[in-house]
ZAMARGU-4260 file (C-alpha; in steps of 0.2 Angstrom, whole numbers, plus 5000, padded with zeros to 4 digits):
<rodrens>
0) 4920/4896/5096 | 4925/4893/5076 | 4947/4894/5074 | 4953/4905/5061 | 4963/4889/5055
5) 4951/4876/5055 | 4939/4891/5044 | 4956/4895/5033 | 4958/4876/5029 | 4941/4873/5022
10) 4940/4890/5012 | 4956/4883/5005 | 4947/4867/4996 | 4940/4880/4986 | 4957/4893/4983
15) 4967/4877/4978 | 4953/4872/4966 | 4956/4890/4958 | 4975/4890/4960 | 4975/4873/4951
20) 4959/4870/4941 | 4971/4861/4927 | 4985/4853/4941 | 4977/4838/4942 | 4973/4836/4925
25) 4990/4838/4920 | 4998/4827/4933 | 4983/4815/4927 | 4990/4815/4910 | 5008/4816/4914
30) 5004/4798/4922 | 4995/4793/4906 | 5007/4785/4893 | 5009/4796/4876 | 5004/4812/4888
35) 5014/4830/4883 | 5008/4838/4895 | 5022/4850/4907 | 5020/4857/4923 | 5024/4874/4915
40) 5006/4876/4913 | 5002/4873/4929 | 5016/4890/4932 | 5008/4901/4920 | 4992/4899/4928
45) 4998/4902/4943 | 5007/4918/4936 | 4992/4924/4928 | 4982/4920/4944 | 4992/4934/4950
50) 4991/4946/4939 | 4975/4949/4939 | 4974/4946/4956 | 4985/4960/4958 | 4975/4971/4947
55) 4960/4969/4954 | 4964/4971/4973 | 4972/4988/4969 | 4956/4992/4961 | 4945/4982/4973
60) 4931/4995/4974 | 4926/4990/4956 | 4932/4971/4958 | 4924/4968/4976 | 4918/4952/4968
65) 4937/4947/4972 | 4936/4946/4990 | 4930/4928/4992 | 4946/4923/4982 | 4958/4933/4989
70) 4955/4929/5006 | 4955/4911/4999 | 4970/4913/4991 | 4978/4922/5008 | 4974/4907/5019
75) 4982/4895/5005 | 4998/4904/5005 | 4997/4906/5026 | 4995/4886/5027 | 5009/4882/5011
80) 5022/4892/5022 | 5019/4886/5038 | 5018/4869/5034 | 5034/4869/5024 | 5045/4877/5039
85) 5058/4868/5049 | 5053/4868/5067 | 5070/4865/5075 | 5080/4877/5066 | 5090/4888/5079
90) 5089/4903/5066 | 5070/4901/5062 | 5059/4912/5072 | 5051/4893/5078 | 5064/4893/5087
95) 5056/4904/5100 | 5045/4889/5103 | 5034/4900/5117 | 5033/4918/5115 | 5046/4927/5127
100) 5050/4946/5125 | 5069/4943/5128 | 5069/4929/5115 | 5061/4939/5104 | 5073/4957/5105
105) 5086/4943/5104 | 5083/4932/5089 | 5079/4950/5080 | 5097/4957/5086 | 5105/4939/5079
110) 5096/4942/5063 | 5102/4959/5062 | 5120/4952/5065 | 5119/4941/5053 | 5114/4951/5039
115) 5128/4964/5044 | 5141/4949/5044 | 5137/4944/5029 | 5138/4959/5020 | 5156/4961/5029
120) 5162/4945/5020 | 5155/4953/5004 | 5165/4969/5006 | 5180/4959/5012 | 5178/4947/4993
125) 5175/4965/4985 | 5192/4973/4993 | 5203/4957/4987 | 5196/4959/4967 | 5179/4951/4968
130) 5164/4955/4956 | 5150/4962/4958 | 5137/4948/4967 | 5120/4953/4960 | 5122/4961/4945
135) 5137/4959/4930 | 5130/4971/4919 | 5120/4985/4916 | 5107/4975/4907 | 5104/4963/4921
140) 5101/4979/4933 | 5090/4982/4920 | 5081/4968/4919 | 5081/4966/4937 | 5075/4984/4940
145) 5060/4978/4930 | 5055/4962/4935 | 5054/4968/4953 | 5042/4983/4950 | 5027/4973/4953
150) 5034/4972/4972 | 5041/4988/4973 | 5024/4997/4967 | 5018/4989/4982 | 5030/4993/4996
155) 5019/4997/5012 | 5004/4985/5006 | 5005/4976/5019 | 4999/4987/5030 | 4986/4995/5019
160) 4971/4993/5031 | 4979/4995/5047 | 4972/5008/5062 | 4956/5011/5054 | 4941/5019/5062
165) 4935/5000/5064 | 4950/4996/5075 | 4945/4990/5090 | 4949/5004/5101 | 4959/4994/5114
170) 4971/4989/5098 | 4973/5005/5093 | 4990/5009/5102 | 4998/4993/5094 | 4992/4999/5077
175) 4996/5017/5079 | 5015/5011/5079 | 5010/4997/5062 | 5004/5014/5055 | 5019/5026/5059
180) 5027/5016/5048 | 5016/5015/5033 | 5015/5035/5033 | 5038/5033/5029 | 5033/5021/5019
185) 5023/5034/5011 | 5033/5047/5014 | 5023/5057/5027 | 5016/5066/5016 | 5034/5070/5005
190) 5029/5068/4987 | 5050/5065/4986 | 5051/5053/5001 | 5037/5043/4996 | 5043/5025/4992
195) 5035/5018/4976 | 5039/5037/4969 | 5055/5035/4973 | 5057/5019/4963 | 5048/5028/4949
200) 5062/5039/4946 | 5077/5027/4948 | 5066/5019/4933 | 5063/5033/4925 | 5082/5042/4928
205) 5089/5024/4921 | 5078/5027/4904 | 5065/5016/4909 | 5044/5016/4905 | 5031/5006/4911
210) 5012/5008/4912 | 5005/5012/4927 | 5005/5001/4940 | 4986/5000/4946 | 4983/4999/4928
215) 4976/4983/4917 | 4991/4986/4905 | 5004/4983/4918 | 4997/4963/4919 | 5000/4961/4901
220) 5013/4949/4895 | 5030/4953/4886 | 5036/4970/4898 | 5048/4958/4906 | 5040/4958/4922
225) 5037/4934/4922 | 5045/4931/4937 | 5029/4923/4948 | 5039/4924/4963 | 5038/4943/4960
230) 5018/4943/4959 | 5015/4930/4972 | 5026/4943/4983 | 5015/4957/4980 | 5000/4950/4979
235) 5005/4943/4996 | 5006/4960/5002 | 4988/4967/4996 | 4981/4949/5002 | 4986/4950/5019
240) 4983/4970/5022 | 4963/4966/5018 | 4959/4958/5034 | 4967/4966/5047 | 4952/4960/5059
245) 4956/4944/5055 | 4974/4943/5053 | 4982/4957/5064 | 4994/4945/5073 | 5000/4939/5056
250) 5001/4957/5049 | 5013/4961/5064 | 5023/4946/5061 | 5023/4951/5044 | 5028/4968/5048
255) 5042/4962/5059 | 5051/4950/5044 | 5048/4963/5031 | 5056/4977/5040 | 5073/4970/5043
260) 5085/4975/5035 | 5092/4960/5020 | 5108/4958/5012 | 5100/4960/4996 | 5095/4979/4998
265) 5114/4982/5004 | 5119/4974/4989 | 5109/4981/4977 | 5113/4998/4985 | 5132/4995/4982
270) 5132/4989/4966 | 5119/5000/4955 | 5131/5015/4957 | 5144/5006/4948 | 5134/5005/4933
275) 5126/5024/4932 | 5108/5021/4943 | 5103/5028/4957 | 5102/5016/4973 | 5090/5032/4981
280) 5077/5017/4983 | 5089/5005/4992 | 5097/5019/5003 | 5081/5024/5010 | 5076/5009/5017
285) 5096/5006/5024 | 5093/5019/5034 | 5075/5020/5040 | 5074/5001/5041 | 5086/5000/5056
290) 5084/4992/5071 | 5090/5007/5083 | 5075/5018/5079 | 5069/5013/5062 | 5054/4999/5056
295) 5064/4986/5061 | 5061/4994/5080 | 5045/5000/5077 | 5041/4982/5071 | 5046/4972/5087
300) 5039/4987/5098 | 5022/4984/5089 | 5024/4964/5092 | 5028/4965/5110 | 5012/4979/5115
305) 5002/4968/5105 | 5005/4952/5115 | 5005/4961/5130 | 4986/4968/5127 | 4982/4951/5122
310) 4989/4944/5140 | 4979/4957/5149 | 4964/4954/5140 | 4965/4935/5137 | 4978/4928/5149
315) 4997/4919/5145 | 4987/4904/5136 | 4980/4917/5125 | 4997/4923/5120 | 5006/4907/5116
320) 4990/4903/5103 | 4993/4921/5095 | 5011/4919/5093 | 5008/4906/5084 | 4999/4916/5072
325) 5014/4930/5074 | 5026/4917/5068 | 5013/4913/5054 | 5013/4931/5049 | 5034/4931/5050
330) 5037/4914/5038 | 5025/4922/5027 | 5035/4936/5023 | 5053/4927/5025 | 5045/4914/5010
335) 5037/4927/5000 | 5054/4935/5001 | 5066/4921/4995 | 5073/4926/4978 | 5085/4914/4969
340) 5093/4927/4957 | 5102/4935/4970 | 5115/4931/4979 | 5114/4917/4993 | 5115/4922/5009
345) 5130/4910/5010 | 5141/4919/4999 | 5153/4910/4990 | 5156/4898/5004 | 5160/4881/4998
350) 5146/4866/4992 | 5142/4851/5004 | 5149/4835/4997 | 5131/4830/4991 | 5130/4847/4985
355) 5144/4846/4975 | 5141/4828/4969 | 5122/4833/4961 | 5128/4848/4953 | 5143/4839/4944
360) 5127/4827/4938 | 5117/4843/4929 | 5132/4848/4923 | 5139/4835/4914 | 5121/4828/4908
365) 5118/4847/4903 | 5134/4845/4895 | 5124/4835/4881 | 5105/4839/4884 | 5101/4854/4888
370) 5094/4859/4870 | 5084/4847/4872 | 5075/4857/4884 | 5074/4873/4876 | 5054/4871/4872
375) 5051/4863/4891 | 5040/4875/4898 | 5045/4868/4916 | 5052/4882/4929 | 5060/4879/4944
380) 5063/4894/4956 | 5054/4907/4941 | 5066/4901/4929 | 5065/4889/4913 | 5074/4872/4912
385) 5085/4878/4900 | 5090/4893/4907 | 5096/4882/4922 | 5104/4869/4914 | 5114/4884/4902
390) 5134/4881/4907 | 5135/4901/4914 | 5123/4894/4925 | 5131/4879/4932 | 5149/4884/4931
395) 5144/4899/4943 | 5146/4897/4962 | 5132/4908/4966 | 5119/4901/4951 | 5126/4884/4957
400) 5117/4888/4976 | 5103/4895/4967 | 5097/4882/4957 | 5101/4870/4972 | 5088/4879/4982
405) 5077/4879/4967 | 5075/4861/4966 | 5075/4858/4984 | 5058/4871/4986 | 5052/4863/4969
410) 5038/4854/4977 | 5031/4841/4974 | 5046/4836/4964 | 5055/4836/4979 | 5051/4833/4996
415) 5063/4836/5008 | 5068/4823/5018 | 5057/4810/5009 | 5066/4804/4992 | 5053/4790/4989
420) 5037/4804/4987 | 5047/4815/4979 | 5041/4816/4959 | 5059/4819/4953 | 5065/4802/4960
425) 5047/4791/4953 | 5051/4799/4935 | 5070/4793/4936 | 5062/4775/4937 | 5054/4761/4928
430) 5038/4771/4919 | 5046/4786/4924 | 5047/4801/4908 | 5067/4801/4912 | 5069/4782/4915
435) 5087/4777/4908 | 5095/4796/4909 | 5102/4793/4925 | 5113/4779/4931 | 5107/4771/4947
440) 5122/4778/4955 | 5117/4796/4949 | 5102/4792/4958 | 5108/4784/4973 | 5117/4801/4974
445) 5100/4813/4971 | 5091/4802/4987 | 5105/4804/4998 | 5105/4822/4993 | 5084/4825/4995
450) 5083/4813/5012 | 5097/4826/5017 | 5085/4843/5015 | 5080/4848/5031 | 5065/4842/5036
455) 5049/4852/5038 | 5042/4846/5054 | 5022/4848/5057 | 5022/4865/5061 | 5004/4865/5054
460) 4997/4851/5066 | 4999/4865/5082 | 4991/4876/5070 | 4978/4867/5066 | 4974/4863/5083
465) 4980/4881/5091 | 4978/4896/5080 | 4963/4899/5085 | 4955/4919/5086 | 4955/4915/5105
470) 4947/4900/5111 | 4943/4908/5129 | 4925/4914/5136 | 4929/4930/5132 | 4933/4926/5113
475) 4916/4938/5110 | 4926/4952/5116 | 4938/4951/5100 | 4922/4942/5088 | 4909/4950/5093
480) 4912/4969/5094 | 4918/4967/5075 | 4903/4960/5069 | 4898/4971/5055 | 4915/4982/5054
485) 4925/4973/5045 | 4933/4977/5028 | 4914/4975/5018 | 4909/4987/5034 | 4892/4983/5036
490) 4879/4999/5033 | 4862/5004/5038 | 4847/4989/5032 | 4844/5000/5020 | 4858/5000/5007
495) 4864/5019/5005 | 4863/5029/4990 | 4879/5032/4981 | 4888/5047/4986 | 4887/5057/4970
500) 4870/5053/4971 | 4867/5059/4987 | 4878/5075/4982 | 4868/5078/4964 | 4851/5074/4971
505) 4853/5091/4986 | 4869/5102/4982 | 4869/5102/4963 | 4857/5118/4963 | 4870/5126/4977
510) 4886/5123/4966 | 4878/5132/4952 | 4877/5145/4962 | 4894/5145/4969 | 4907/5142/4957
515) 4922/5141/4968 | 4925/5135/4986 | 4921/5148/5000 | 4919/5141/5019 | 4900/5142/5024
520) 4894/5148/5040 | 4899/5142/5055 | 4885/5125/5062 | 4877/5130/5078 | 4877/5115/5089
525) 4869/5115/5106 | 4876/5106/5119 | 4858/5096/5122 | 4865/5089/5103 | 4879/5077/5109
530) 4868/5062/5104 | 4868/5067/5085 | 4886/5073/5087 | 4894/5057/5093 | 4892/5045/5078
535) 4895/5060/5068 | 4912/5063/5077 | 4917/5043/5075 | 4912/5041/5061 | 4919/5056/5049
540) 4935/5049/5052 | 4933/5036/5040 | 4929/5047/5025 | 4949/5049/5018 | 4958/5032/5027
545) 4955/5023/5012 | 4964/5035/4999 | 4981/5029/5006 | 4978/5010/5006 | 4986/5006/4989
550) 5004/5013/4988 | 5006/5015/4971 | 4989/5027/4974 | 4998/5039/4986 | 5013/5042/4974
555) 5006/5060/4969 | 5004/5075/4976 | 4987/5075/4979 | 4986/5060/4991 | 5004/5064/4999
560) 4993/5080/5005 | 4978/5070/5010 | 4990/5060/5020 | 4997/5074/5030 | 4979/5078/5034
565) 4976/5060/5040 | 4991/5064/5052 | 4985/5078/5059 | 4967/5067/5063 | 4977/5052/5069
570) 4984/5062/5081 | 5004/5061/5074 | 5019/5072/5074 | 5017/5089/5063 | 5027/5083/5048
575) 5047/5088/5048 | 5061/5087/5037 | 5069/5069/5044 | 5058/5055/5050 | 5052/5052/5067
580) 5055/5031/5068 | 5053/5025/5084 | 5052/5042/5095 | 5034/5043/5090 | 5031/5030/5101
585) 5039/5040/5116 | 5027/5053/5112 | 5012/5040/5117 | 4999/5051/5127 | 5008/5068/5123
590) 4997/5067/5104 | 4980/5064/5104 | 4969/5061/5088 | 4951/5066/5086 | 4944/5046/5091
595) 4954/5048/5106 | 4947/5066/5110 | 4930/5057/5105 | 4930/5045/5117 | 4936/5058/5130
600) 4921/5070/5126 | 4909/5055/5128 | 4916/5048/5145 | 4915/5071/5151 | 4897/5068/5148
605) 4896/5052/5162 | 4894/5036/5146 | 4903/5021/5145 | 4918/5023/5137 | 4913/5015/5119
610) 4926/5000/5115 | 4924/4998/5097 | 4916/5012/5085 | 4899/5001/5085 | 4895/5006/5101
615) 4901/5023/5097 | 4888/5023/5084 | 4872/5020/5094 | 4859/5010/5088 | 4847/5012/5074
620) 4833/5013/5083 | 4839/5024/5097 | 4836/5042/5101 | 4846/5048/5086 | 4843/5037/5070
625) 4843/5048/5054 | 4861/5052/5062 | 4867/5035/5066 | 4859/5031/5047 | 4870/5046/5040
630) 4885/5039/5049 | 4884/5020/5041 | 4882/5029/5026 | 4900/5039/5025 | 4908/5021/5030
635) 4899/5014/5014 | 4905/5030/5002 | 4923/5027/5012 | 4925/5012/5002 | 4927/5022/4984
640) 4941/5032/4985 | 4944/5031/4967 | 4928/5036/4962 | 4921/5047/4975 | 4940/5056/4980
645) 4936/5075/4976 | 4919/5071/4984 | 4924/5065/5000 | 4939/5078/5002 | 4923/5090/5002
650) 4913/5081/5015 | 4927/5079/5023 | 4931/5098/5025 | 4914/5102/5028 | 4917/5091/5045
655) 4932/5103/5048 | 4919/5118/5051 | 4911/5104/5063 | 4927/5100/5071 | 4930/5122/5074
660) 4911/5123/5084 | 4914/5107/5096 | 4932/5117/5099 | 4924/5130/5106 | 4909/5121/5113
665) 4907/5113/5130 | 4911/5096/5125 | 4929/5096/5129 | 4943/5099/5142 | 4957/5114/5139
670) 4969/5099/5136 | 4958/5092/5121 | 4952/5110/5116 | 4971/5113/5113 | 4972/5098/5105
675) 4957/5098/5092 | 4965/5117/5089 | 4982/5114/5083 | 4974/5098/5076 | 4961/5110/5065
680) 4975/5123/5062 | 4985/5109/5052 | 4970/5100/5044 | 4965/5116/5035 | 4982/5119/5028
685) 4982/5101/5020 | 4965/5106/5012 | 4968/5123/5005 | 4984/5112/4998 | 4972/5099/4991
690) 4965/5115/4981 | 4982/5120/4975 | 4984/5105/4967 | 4967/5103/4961 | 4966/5111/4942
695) 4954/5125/4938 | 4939/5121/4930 | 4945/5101/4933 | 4930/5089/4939 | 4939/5082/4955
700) 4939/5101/4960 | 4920/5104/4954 | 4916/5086/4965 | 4925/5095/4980 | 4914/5110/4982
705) 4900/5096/4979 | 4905/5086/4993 | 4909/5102/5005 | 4891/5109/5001 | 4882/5094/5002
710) 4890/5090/5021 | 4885/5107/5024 | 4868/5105/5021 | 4867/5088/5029 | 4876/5095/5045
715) 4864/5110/5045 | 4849/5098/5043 | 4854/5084/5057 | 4858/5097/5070 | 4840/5104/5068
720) 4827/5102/5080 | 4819/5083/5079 | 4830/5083/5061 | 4845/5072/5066 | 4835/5064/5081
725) 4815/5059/5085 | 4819/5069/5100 | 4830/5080/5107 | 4847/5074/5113
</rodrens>
């Protein structure tokens, strides 16, 4: 049985060597006497790493070359946070030391406290004549509003990938919920409530212009977007929503961090009226974040079914190993989250003594030096040197807190609770590059200070030895029925033609002759044809799943109909003015999408109920194989939503003609024959509004009528006699 961890660790020998290719030669030469070199090399590598990571995985259907990296990259960040987590903290989610559904719906209503306390106290400094916390001009809202659009032009990354057609179908209920979610995130199909175009126009109302987001000019240096924190943030997001057969525990942990509610949206959403922007962005996620019926809700509901499929699966071993993982996923996002130039969470609550003493020691040495550092291209916490050791930084509470968490995450120049292998302490001493600048009382005081961090206890060693996928007999039943579906799904032996060679090679002659879109005769399919309909059915369902992973993608009108249509196929709530939150969920049953009425129509017919869409496909060499081929090969085009989107919308549609014949065939039930109606009835309406926004003449509208003709033929043809099948069905 291989572990996810001990397989993450040794892809990370070769992530790290990509992260810092020039690390060690710089710490080689910072040992070396005479040597210049700074670590802030080392940072803008790691900020450029980023950036093109971020890039790339937005437009990963050009860059799949990536993959090996990112998920490289993934499991360095996965193993970073988890080892550097304090294990005996009573307000860390390690805390909950075996998983517990009280302790859970607990520790999330402490969290949810907490935050609300805390943003009491503010309003209480507020009332009594206290300035604004995050921002003291409009300027820095600015500058803030801009250096956090790489994060914002993400929001719902995370879960990108989730519920595909690829899901194994006894997870699909748990990420039905991960995905109710990502559609508000998106808006449900609400051009205006969509996330990422809402913070478009807080930008553009405040007078501000950036390139697009998905776009190489976005990466480029000097639109005041330098913050690494910012693009390790996002690109966290687009990493982790890649895998979600790998990584679904840690998505959901994830998902459950994220989705809180933070002081820092409640701030922000106080403050940027005061200085003419709109806090439409912030206010959105105040209100569906919540953890009545909101994401926050959604998210722990989504945690607690998963563990419980696990535990009826796998058995209570098998859940303490994959809470493990969920509390992996949960760190990741509370790290990838920490921001220093906001306010911390602690207010203006007074220093420690050895807080206190260390930043009278920056201060006064600042008091004399800190020019000297004006060229250092060091950076602690995403800021330059200088720009710490500046008085307006030390003489402020609140940056005063800041830099203090700065330093104590600045590894390896501190370790907490270890003043002797911390890097700060060796360069203060003998041979060090700072020898002689501090007294030995000064650094009596900066050991006392580090050996007082808390210490990160070895969370990793239970990893190492416990995160496992699930290290039972019946790990196959996770493992093996994904084997071939995963992101790179795997396709027929035969790699398939590219789409819009498929469609030019049989359905060019047909467009010439029909210049605009017209529905074509209905199919006629026999009921002795279930064999060639099944993968068909499964597998259709992939063709538009893919348009909506990339968040900044979905912020037009095109998509935002798409998505409606993806609804209506997934079996969700028709689309209404407010959001539906966690009363989706107490719909469970009551809305059935087309997998589930395929699975229905293939237990009416006496089969096994398929558990994963590889047995829903069949074989290759079965009784249906130009069928099965065809289906592998819409998964494969699936993967191109950028280049093949008018096409697919068109093959897509012409399995909505397919979709009307099965309704009033003799493959279903009234209940699913009701169901597939209303579900038809709402799908056509989000096509002819996929028309409406297509231009006339334009060539996404031309590649629709391509794609509708060519799925028509291809329908017509597979449901022929000994067409689709080497016999009939």
């Amino acid at each position: 049985m291989k572990s996810i961890w001990k397989r993450s660790a040794f892809s990370n020998i070769s992530a790290r060597a990509h992260l810092s290719e020039h690390t060690n030669q710089d710490e080689a030469a910072s040992s070396s006497p005479g040597s210049t070199s700074t670590p802030g090399h080392i940072d803008d590598q790691e900020l450029d790493l980023y950036r093109t990571l971020y890039w790339k995985l937005q437009n990963l259907e050009y860059h799949q070359d990536i993959l090996p990296t990112a998920y490289q990259t993934f499991n360095t960040l996965l193993e970073d946070v988890v080892s550097g987590e304090s294990i005996g903290h009573s307000n860390s989610i390690l805390s909950i030391a075996r998983y517990d559904d009280a302790a859970l719906q607990k520790f999330v209503g402490i969290q949810h406290d907490m935050v609300f306390d805390q943003y009491h106290q503010y309003l209480q400094r507020r009332k009594s004549g206290g300035k604004p916390e995050v921002f003291r001009t409009r300027g820095e809202a600015e500058q803030w509003l801009i250096r956090n659009a790489p994060v914002k032009y993400v929001d719902g990354a995370w879960l990108g990938n989730i519920h595909r057609v690829t899901t194994l179908f006894a997870l699909r209920p748990v990420t039905k919920i991960a995905y109710q979610t990502l559609s508000e995130e998106l808006g449900d199909g609400d051009l205006a409530k969509n996330h990422v175009y809402l913070y478009q126009e807080v930008l553009r109302r405040t007078g501000i212009t950036l390139p697009a987001g998905d776009s190489p000019d976005f990466i480029q240096k000097g639109l005041g977007m330098d913050d690494t924190r910012v693009w390790k943030a996002a690109v966290g997001q687009l990493l982790i929503s890649l895998f979600p057969h790998d990584f679904l525990p840690e998505i959901l942990g994830f998902n459950l961090h994220f989705e809180a509610l933070t002081l820092d949206t409640l701030k922000a959403a106080k403050e940027l009226p005061s200085f003419g922007i709109s806090a439409q962005y912030f206010l959105i996620h105040i209100s569906v974040d919540n953890a009545d019926s909101g994401h926050t809700a959604m998210a722990l509901h989504a945690v607690q079914k998963y563990l419980d499929v696990v535990e009826e699966v796998e058995g209570p071993q098998a859940v303490q190993a994959v809470w493990k993982r969920v509390q992996a996923g949960y760190l990741l996002s509370k790290r990838l989250g920490e921001r220093d130039d906001l306010v911390n969470s602690d207010g203006d609550s007074p220093l420690t003594q050895e807080e206190a003493t260390i930043i009278q020691i920056l201060r006064d040495k600042a008091a004399v030096s800190h020019r000297l550092h004006c060229t250092s291209r060091v950076k602690i916490g995403g800021k330059a040197l200088a720009d710490w050791l500046s008085p307006r930084y030390l003489d402020d509470i609140r940056q005063q807190r800041a830099i203090l968490s700065g330093l104590g995450n600045a590894s390896p120049w501190i370790v907490k609770g270890n003043a002797g292998k911390s890097r700060l302490i060796n360069e203060l001493l003998w041979k060090g590059k700072m020898f002689g600048a501090f007294t030995v009382t000064e650094i009596m005081a900066f050991r006392s200070w580090i050996e007082s961090l808390e210490t990160a206890e070895p969370f990793s060693k239970p990893l190492q030895e416990d995160m496992t996928l699930f290290e039972t007999e019946s790990h196959s039943f996770w493992q093996a029925k994904q084997a071939g579906m995963t992101w790179q799904y795997s396709t027929s032996p035969e790699t398939p033609e590219s789409l819009r060679a498929a469609c030019n090679n049989r359905a060019q002659r047909a467009l010439l002759e029909i210049p605009d879109f017209h529905a074509k005769r209905p199919l006629q399919i026999a009921e002795r044809s279930f064999d060639v309909l099944r993968p068909l059915w499964f597998a259709h369902l992939c063709l538009l799943e893919n348009t909506i992973r990339i968040p900044y993608q979905t912020a037009n009108p095109l998509v935002s109909c798409i998505l409606r249509i993806l609804r209506a196929e997934l079996g969700f709530s028709a689309e209404a003015d407010g959001v539906y939150g966690a009363d989706e969920l107490k719909r469970e049953g009551m809305h059935r999408g087309l997998l589930d009425i395929g699975r229905s129509m293939v237990q009416r017919r006496g089969l096994a109920d398929p558990s994963c869409l590889k047995e829903a496909f069949g074989e290759l060499d079965g009784s249906c194989p130009l069928a099965v081929k065809f289906s592998y090969s819409m998964l494969s085009w699936s993967l191109r939503p950028m280049e093949n989107l008018g096409l697919l919308l068109g093959l897509s549609r012409a399995f909505l003609d397919l979709e009307r014949q099965v309704s009033v065939g003799p493959f279903l039930d009234s209940t699913d024959r009701e169901a597939l109606h209303r579900i038809a009835e709402r799908k056509d309406r989000g096509f002819q509004e996929c028309l409406e926004n297509m231009e006339e003449d334009s060539a996404i509208r031309r590649d629709y009528l391509l794609g509708y003709l060519f799925g028509q033929e291809q329908l017509q043809s597979l449901f022929e006699p000994c067409h689709g099948m080497t016999r009939l069905c």
